[in-house]
Backbone as JSON, one array per atom type, in Angstrom:
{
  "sequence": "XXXXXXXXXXXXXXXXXXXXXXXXXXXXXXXXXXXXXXXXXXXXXXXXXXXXXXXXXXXXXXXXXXXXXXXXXXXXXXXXXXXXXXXXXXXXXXXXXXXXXXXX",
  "N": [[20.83, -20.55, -18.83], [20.62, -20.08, -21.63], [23.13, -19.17, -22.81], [24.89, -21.73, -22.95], [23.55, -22.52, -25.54], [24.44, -20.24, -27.02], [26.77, -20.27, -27.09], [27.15, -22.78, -29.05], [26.11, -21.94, -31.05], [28.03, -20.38, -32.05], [29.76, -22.04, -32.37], [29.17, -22.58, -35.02], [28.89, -20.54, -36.26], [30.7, -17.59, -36.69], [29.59, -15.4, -36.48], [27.34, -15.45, -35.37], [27.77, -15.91, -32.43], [27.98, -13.22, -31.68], [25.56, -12.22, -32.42], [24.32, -13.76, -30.29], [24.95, -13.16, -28.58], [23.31, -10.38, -28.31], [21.17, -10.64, -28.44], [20.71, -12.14, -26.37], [21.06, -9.82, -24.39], [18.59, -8.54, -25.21], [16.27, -10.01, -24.19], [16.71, -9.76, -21.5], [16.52, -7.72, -21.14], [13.94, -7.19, -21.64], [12.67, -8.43, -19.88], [13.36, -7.28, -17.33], [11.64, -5.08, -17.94], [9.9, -5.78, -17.8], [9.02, -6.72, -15.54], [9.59, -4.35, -14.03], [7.08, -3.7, -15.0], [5.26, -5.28, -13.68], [5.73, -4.67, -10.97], [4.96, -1.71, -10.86], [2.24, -2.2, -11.24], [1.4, -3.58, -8.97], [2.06, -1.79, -7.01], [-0.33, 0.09, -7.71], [-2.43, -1.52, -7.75], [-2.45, -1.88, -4.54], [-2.54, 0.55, -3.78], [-4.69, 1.92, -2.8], [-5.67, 0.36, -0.89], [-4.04, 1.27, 1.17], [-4.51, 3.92, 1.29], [-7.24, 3.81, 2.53], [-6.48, 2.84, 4.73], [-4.65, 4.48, 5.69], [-6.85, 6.9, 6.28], [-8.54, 6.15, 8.06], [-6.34, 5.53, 10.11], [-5.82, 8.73, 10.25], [-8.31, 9.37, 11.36], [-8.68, 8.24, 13.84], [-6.41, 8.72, 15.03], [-6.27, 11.88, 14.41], [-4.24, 14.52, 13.73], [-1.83, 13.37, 14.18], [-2.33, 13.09, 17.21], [-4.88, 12.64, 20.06], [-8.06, 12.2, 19.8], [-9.29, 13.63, 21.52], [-8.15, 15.82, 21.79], [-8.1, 17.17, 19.56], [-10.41, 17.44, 18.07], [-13.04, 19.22, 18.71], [-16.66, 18.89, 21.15], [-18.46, 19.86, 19.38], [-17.89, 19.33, 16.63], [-18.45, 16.67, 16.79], [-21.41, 16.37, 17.35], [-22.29, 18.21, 15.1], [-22.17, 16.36, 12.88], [-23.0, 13.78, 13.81], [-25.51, 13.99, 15.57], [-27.71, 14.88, 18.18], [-28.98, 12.25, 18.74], [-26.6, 11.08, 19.42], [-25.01, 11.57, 21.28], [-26.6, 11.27, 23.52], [-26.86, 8.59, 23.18], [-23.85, 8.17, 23.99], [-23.95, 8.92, 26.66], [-25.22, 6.84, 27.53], [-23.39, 4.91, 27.99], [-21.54, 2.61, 30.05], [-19.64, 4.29, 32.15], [-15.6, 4.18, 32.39], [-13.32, 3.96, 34.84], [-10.29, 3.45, 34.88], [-8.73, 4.86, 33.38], [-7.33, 5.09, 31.21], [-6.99, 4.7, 27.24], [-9.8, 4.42, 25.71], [-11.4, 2.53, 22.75], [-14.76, 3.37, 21.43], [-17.56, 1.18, 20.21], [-20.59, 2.06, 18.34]],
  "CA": [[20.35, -21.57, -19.76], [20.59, -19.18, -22.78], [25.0, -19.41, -22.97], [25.44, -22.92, -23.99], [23.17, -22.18, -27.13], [25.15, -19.23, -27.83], [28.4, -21.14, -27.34], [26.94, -23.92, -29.95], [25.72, -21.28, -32.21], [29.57, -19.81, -31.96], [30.93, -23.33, -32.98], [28.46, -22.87, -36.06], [29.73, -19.47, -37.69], [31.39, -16.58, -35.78], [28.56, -14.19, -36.44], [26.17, -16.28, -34.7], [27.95, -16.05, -31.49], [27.66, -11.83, -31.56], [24.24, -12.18, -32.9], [23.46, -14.56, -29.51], [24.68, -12.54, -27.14], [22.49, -9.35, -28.34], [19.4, -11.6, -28.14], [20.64, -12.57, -24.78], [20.65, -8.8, -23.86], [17.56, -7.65, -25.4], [15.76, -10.68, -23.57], [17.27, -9.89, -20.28], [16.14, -6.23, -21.11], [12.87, -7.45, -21.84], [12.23, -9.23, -18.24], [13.61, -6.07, -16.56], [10.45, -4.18, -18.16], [8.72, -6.89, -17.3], [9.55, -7.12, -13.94], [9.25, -2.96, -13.24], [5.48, -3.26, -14.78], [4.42, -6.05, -12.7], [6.09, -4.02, -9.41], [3.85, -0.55, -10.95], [1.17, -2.69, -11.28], [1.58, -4.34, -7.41], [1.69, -0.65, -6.18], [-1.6, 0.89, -8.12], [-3.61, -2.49, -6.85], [-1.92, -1.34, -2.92], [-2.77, 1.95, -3.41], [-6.46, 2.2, -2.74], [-6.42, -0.28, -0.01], [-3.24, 1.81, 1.82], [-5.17, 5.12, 1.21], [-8.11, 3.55, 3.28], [-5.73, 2.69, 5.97], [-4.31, 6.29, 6.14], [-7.98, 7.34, 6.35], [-8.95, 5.25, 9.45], [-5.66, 6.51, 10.92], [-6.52, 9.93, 10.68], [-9.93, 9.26, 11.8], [-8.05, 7.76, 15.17], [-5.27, 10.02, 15.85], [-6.27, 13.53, 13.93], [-2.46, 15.23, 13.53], [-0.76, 12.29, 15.26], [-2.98, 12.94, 18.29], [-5.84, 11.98, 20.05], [-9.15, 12.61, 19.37], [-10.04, 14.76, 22.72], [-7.07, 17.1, 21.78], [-7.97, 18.13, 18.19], [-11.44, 17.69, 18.01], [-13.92, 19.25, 20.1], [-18.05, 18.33, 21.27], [-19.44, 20.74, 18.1], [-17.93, 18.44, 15.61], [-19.16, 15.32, 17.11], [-23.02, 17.06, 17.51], [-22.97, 18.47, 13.57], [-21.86, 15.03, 12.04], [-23.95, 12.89, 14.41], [-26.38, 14.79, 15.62], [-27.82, 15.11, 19.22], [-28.74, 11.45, 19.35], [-25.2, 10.15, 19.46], [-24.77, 12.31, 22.59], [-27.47, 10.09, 24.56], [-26.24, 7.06, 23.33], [-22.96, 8.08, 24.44], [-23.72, 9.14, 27.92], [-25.39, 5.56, 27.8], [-22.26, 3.73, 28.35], [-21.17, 2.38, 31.03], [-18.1, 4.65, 32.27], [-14.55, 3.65, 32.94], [-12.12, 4.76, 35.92], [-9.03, 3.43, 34.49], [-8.02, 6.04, 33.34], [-7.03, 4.23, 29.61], [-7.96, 5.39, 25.97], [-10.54, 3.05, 24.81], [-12.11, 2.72, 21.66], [-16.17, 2.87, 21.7], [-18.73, 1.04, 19.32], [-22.01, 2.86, 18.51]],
  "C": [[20.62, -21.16, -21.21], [22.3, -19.08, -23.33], [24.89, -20.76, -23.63], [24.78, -23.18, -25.46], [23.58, -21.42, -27.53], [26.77, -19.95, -28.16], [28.55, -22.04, -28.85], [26.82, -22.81, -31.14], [27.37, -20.29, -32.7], [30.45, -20.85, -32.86], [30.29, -23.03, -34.66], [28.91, -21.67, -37.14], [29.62, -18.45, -36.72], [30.47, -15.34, -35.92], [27.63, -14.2, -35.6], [26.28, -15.86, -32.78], [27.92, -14.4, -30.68], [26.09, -11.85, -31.49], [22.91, -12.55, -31.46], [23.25, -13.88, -28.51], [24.04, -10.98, -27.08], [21.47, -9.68, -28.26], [19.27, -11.95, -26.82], [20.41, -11.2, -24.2], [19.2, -8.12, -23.7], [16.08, -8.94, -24.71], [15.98, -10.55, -21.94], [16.19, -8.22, -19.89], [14.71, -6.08, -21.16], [12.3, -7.75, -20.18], [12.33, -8.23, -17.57], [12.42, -5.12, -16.86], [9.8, -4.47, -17.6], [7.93, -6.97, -15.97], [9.48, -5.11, -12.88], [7.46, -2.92, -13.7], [4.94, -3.7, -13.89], [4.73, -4.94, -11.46], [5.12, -2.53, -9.72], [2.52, -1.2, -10.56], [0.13, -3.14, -9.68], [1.17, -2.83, -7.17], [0.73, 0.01, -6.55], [-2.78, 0.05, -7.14], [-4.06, -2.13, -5.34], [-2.74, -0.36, -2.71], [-3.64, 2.21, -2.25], [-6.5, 1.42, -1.28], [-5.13, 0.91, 1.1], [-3.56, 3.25, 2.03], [-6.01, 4.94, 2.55], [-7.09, 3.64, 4.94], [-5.47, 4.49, 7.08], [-5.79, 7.22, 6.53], [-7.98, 7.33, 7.53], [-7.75, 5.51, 10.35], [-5.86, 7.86, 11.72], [-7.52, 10.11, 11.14], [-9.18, 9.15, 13.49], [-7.62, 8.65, 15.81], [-5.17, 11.07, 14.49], [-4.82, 14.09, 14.23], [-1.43, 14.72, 14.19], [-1.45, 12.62, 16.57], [-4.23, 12.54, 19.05], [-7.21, 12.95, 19.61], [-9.58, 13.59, 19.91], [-9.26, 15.64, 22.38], [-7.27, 17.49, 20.99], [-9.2, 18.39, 18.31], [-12.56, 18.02, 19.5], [-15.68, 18.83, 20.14], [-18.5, 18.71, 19.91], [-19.09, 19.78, 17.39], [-18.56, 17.01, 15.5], [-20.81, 15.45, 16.78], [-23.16, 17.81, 16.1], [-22.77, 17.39, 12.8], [-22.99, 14.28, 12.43], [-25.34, 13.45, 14.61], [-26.45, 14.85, 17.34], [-28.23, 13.53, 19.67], [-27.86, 10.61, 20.05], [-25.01, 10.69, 20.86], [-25.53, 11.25, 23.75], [-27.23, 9.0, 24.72], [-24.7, 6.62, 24.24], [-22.92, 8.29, 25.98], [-24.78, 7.25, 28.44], [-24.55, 4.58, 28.48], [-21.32, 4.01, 29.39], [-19.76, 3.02, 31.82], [-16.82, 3.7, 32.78], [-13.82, 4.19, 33.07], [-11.16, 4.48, 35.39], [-8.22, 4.61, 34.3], [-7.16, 5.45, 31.52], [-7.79, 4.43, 28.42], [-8.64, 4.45, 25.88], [-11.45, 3.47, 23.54], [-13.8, 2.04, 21.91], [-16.61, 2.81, 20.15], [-20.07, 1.43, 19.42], [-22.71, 2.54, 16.95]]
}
């Protein structure tokens, strides 16, 4: 959109038409700032919620694995305490033989 006013401003005096297309650069150069803050900006907002994620990962699968393989009973019984243990032998077992995730 920004050329055919430099063109016109070319017909008007031969300085004009140098003059347009450094205004056209430093406007182009402008948007490109523009355009890397907004994208910083996008990834600070991300951050925090992509942090959480990675949290709740590691919470899941501890060193890419499961839970029974890294962690053992003691950690469960100093976090929770000894009630969590009761509650847990509460529930209803399952033969499958399939990880499942329990609510408590």
């Amino acid at each position: 959109m920004y050329e055919p006013l430099i063109e016109q401003l070319g017909t008007i005096q031969a300085g004009l038409l140098k003059l347009g297309n450094n205004n056209k650069d430093k406007i182009l150069d402008q948007i490109t700032f523009l355009q890397a803050k907004a994208q910083d900006a996008m990834a600070k907002q991300n951050e925090a919620a992509i942090r959480q994620w990675e949290r709740i990962e590691l919470s899941l699968m501890p060193l890419g694995k499961l839970q029974e393989r890294v962690y053992n009973i003691m950690y469960y019984l100093n976090r929770y305490g000894l009630p969590w243990l009761d509650e847990l032998m509460a529930i209803e077992p399952d033969y499958s033989g399939t990880h499942r995730i329990i609510y408590m």
